[in-house]
N, C-alpha and C positions, 0 to 999 in steps of 0.2 A: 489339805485345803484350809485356809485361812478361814473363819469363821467369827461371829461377834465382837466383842471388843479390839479382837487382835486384826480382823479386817482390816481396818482403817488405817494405819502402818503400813502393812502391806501396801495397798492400794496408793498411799503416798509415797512411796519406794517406787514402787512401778512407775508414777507418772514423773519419780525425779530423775527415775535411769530412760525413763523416754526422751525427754526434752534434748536431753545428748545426741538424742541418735534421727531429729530431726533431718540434720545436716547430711546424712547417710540414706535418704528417704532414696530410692530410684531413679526419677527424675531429677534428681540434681545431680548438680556436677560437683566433682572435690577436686583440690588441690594434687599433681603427682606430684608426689618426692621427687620421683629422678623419670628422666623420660627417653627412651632408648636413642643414643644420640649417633647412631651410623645406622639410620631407620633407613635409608637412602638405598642402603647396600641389600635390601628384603628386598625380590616381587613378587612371593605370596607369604602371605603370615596365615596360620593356624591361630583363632581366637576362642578361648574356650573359657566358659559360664556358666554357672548352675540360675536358672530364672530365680526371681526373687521379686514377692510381690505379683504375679504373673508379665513381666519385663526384664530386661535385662539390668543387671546392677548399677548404681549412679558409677562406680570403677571403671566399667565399661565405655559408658558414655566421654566420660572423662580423656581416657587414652586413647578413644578414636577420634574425639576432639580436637585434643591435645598434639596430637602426629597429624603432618601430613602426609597423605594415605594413598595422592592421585597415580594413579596408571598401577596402582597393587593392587593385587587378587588374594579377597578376603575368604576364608574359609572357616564359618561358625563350626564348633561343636556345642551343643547346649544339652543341658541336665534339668531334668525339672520335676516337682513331686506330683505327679498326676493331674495337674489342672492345664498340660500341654507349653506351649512357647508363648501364649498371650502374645505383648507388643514385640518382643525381646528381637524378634527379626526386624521389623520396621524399623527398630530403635536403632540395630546395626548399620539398616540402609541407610538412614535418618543423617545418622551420625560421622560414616564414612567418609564422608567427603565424594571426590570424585573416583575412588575404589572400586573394581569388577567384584561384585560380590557370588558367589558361587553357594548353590544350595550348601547348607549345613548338614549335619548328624546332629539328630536329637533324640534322647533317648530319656526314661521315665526311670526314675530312680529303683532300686530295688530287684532289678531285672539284671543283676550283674553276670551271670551263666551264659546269658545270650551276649552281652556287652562284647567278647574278644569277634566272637564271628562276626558280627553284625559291623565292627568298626572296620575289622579288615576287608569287607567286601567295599563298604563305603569307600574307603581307601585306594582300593582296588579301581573303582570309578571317578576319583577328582582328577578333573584333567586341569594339570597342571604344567609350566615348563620348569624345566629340571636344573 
């Protein structure tokens, strides 16, 4: 840990690699490079996210945005470090457009042992058409 004179460096490092990463904040949206261009030929997409911030990533927002989404059945998986899914589902409904959204799988980081059973049951129950 930085300490006395050498603090001050540090701490202005910090705030010069933050200002980078304003753009990147959750609630915003970024720019896609490329954006899935036979989206048309999907009617359910699997969308998967680890939270961040407790919401779901500005990435996110961005490519449900981005695509139009109407008459497809969304199906979250989300990850997240114990503080649960905060907005990150809303954000999903939010942002979908006119898209059937279908309960998610969310699972707490760390807990990997359980993660095959638990997906496969989940799995077991998305009613999907095929």
């Amino acid at each position: 840990m930085p300490t006395g004179d050498t603090l001050h460096p540090f701490i202005e490092l910090y705030c010069r690699l933050g200002e980078g990463l304003w753009g990147a904040l959750p609630s915003s949206r970024l720019a896609l490079q490329e954006r899935v261009a036979d989206i048309a030929r999907y009617q359910t997409m699997f969308i998967g996210f680890p939270v961040w911030g407790t919401t779901a990533p500005s990435i996110i927002r961005s490519f449900l945005s981005q695509h139009d989404l109407s008459g497809k059945t969304l199906v979250p998986f989300i990850t997240h470090g114990g503080y649960g899914t905060g907005s990150s589902q809303d954000v999903v409904a939010q942002h979908a457009g006119r898209a059937r959204l279908l309960d998610g799988f969310v699972k707490q980081c760390d807990q990997e042992r359980e993660t095959i059973a638990e997906v496969t049951q989940w799995l077991g129950g998305v009613q999907v058409s095929r």
